[in-house]
Phi, psi and omega in degrees: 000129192281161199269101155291331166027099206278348200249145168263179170295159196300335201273306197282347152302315188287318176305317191275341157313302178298336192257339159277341158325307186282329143248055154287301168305300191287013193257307165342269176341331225237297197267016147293319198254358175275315183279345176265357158259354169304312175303310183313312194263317157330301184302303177267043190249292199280337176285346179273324155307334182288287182334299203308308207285320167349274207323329200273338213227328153317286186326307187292338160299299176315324165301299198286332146306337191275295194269054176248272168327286169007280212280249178038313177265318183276323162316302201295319182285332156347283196285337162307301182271015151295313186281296177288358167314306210275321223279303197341317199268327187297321185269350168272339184284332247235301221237009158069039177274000000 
């Protein structure tokens, strides 16, 4: 008469105990590498933010090199055409133009 039983048996217990141990273990395993890529993207959060303010305080230095320079090129055509004010009657006198 075969065994009906509601319980398994001793073997097959133990086999269904190991296999939940193992994935107990790969469930471990599985939010260890979840929470360390959580760091990871966390991390490279912050490095992305630092860029940005990099990218930001670059950008605004350049403005500010731009209209720098600008004006420097308006002193310089200034003193330019000051300089030839003066030098024209000299080099038309000097070479008898």
């Amino acid at each position: 008469m075969p065994d009906h039983s509601i319980f398994p048996s001793s073997d097959q217990f133990l086999k269904l105990v190991e296999g939940q141990a193992r994935l107990e273990a790969k469930l471990d395993a599985f939010f260890a590498a979840q929470t360390t890529m959580k760091t990871e993207i966390d991390g490279m959060k912050t490095d992305i933010a630092a860029v940005k303010s990099d990218v930001a305080e670059i950008k605004s230095q350049r403005r500010a090199t731009k209209s720098y320079l600008a004006g420097i090129a308006a002193v310089a055509g200034g003193i330019s055409w000051v300089a030839s004010q003066f030098l024209d009657p000299l080099m038309k006198k000097f070479f008898g133009i």
